[in-house]
C-alpha atoms as an extended CHARMM CRD file, in Angstrom:
* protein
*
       124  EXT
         1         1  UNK       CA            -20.4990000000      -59.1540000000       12.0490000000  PROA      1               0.0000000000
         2         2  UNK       CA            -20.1010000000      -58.9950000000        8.0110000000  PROA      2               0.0000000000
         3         3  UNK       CA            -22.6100000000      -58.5830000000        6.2220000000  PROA      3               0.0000000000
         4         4  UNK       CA            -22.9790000000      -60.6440000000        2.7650000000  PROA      4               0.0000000000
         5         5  UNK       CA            -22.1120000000      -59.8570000000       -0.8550000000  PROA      5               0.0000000000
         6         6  UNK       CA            -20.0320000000      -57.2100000000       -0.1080000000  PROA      6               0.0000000000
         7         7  UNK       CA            -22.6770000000      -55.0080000000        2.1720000000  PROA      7               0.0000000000
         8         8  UNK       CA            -21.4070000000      -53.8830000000        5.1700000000  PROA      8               0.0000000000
         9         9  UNK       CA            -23.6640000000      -55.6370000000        7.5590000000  PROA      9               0.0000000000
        10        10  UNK       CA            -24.2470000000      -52.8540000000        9.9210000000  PROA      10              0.0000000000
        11        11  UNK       CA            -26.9970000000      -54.2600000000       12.2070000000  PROA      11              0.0000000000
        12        12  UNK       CA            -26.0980000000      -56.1300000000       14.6220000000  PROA      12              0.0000000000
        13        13  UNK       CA            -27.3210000000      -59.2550000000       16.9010000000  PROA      13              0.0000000000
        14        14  UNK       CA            -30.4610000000      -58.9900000000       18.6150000000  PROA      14              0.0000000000
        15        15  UNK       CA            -32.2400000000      -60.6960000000       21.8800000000  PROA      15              0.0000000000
        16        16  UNK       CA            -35.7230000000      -62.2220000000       21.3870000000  PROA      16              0.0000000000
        17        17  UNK       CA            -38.3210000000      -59.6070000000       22.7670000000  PROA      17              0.0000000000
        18        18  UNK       CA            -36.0840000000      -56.1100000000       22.7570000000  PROA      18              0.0000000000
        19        19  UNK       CA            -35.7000000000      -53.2830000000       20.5440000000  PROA      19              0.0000000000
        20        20  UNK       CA            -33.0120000000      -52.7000000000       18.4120000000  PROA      20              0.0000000000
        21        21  UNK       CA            -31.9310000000      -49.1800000000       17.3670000000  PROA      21              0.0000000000
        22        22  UNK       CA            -30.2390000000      -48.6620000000       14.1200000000  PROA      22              0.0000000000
        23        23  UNK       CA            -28.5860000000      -45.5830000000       12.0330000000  PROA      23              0.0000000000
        24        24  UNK       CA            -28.5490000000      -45.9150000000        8.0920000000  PROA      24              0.0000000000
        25        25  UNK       CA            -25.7120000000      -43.5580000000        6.6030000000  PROA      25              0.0000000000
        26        26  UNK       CA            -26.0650000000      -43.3270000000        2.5180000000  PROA      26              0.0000000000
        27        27  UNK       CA            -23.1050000000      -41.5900000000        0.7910000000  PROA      27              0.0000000000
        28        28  UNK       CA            -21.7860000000      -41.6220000000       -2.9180000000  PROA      28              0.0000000000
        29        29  UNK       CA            -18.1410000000      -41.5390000000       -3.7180000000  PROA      29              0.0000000000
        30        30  UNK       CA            -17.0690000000      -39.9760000000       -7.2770000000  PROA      30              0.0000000000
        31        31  UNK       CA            -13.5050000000      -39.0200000000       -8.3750000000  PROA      31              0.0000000000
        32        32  UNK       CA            -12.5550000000      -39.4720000000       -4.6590000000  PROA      32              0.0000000000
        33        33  UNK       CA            -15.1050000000      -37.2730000000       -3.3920000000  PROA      33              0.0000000000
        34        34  UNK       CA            -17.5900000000      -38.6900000000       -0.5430000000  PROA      34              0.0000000000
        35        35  UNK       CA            -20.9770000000      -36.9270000000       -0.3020000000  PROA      35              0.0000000000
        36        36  UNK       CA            -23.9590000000      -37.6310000000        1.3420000000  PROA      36              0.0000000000
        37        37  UNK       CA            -27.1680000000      -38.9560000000       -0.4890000000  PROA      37              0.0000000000
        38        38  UNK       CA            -29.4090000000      -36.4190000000       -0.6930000000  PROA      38              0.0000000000
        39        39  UNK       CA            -32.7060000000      -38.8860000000        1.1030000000  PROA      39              0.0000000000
        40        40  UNK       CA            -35.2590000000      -36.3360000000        0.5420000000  PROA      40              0.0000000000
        41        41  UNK       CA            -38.4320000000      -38.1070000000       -0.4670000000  PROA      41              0.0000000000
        42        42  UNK       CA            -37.1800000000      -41.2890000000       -0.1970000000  PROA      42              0.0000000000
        43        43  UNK       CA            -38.4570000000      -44.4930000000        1.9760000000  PROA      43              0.0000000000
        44        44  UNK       CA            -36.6820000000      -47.5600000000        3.9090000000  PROA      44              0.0000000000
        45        45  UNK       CA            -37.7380000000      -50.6290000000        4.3510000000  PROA      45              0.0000000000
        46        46  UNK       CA            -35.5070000000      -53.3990000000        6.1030000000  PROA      46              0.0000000000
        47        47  UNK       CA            -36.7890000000      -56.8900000000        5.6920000000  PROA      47              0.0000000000
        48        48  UNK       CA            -35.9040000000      -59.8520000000        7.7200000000  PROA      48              0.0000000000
        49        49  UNK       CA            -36.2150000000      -63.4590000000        7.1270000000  PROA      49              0.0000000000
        50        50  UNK       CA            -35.2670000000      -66.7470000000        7.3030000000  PROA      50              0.0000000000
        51        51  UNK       CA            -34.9820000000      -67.5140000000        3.6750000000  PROA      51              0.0000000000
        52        52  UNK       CA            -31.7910000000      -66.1830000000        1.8900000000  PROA      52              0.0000000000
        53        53  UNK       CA            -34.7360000000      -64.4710000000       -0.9150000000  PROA      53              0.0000000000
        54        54  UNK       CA            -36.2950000000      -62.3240000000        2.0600000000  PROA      54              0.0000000000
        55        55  UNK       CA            -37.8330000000      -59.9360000000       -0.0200000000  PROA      55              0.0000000000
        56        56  UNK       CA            -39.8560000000      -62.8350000000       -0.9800000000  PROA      56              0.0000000000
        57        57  UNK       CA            -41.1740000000      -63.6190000000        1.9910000000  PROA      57              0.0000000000
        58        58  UNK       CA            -40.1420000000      -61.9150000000        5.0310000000  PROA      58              0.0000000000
        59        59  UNK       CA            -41.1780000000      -62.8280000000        8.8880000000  PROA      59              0.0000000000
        60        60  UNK       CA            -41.1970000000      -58.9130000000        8.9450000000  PROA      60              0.0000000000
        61        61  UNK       CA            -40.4730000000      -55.5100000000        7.5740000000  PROA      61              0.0000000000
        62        62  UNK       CA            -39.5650000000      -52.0570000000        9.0410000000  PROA      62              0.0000000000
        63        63  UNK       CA            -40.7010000000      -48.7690000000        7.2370000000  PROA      63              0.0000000000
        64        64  UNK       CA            -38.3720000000      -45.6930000000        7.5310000000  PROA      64              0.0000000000
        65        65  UNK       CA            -41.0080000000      -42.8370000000        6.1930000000  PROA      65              0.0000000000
        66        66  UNK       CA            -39.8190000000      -40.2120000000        5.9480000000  PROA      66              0.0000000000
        67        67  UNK       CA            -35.9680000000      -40.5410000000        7.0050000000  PROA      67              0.0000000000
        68        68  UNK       CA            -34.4380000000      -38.5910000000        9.8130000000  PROA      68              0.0000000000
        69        69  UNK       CA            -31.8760000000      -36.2670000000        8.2790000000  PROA      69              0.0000000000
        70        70  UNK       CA            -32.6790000000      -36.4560000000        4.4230000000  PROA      70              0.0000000000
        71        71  UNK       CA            -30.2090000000      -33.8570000000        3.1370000000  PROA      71              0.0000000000
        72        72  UNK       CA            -27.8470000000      -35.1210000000        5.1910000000  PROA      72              0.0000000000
        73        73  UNK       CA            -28.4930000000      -38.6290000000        4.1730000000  PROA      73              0.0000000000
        74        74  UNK       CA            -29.1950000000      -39.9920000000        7.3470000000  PROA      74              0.0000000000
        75        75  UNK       CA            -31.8260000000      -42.1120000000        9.3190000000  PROA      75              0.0000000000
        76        76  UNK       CA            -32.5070000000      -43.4040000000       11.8000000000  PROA      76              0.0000000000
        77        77  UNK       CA            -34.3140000000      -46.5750000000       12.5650000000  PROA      77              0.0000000000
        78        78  UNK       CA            -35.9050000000      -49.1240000000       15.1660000000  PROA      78              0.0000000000
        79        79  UNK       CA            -37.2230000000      -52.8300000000       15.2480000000  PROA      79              0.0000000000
        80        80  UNK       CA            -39.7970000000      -52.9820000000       17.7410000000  PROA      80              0.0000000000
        81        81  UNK       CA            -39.7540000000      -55.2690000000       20.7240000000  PROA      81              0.0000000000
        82        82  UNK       CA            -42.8590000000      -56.8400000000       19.2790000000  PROA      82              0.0000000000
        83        83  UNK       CA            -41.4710000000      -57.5490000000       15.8830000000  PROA      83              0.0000000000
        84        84  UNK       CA            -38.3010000000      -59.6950000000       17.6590000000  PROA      84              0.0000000000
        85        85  UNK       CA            -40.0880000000      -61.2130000000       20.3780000000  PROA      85              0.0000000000
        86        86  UNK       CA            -41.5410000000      -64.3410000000       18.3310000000  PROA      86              0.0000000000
        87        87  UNK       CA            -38.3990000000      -64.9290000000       16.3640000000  PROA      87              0.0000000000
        88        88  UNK       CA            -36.7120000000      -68.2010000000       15.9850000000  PROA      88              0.0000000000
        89        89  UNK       CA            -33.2290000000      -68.1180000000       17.5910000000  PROA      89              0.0000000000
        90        90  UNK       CA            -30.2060000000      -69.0140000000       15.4580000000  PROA      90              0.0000000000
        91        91  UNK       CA            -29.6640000000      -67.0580000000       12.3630000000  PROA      91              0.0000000000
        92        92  UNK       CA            -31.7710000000      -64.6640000000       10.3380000000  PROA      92              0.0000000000
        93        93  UNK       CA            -31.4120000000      -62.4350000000        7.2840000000  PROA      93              0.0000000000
        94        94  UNK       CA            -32.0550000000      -59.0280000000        6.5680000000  PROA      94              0.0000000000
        95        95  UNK       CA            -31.7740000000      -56.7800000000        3.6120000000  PROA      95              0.0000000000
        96        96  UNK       CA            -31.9680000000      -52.7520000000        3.5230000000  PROA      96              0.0000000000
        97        97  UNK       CA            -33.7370000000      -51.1340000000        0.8430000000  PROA      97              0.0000000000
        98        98  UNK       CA            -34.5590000000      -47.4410000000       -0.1910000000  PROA      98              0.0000000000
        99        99  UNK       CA            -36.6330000000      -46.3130000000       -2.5360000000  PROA      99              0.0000000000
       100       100  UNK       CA            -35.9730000000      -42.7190000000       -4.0330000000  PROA      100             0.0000000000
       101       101  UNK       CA            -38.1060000000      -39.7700000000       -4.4220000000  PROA      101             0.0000000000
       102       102  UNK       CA            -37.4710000000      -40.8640000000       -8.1310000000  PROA      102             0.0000000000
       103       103  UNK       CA            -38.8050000000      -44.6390000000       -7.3910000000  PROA      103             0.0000000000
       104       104  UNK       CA            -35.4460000000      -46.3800000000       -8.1370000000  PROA      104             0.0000000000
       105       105  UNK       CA            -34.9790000000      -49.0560000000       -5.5090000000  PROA      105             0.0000000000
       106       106  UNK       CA            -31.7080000000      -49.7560000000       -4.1880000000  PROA      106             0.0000000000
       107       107  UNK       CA            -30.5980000000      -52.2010000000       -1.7190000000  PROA      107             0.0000000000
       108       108  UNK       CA            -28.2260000000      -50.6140000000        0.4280000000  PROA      108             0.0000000000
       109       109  UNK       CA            -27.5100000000      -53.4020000000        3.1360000000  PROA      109             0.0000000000
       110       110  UNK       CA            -27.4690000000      -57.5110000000        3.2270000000  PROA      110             0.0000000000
       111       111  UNK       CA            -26.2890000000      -59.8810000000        5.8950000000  PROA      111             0.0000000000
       112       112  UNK       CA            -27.1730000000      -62.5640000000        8.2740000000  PROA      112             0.0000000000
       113       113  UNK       CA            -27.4320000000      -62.0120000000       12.1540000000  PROA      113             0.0000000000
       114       114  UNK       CA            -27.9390000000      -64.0720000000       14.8270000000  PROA      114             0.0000000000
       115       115  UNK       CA            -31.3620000000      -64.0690000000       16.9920000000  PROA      115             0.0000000000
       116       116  UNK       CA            -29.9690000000      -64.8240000000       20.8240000000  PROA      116             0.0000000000
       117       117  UNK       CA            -32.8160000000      -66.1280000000       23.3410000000  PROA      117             0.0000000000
       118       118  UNK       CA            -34.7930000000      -63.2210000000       25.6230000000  PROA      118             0.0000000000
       119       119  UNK       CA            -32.9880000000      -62.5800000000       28.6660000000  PROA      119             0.0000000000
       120       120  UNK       CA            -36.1550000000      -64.3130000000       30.7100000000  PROA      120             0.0000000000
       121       121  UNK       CA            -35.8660000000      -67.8460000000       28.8870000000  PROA      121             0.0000000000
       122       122  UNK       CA            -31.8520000000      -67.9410000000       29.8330000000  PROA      122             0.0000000000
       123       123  UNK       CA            -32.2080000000      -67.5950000000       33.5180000000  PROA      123             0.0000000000
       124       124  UNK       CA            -33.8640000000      -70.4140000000       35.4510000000  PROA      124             0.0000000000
């Protein structure tokens, strides 16, 4: 998996119906130096759609509030079950955004995954 634009595409493939667990790691490198984003204050959202735009219109969006390790810059995050059940299968997009304490948005992730049937409509 890839993800698009340059984005590192970290979540991957999921089955119609189940959850899918996810970590979000935000660091900043300057002069050679990697840090961790300080996340304190700040809120997720990861949007996913079947339209490229999918901040436009998205089939459904996840809400990180607050994240898991903020000072660490680290969250965690799940799509529900219920959110992936009713999904198309073929391809989807999704885009990662955060929002800082500050209220600067920055999109942080952006890719296309594939949506593979529920385990119960592939066995007959």
């Amino acid at each position: 998996m890839a993800g698009l634009n340059g984005f590192p595409g970290f979540i991957s493939d999921i089955v119609q119906g189940s959850t899918r667990d996810f970590t979000i790691t935000v660091q900043r490198t300057v002069n050679g130096v990697t840090s961790a984003v300080d996340l304190t204050g700040a809120k997720f959202y990861v949007s996913f759609g079947y339209d490229k735009d999918i901040d436009t219109a998205p089939e459904f969006v996840v809400e990180i509030d607050p994240p898991t390790d903020p000072t660490n810059g680290i969250t965690l995050g799940s799509i529900p079950a219920a959110d992936t059940l009713d999904l198309d299968v073929g391809k989807i997009f999704y885009s990662v955004r955060y929002i800082s304490a500050a209220g600067k948005p920055y999109v942080i992730d952006y890719a296309r995954i594939k949506i593979l049937a529920g385990i119960s409509s592939q066995v007959s």
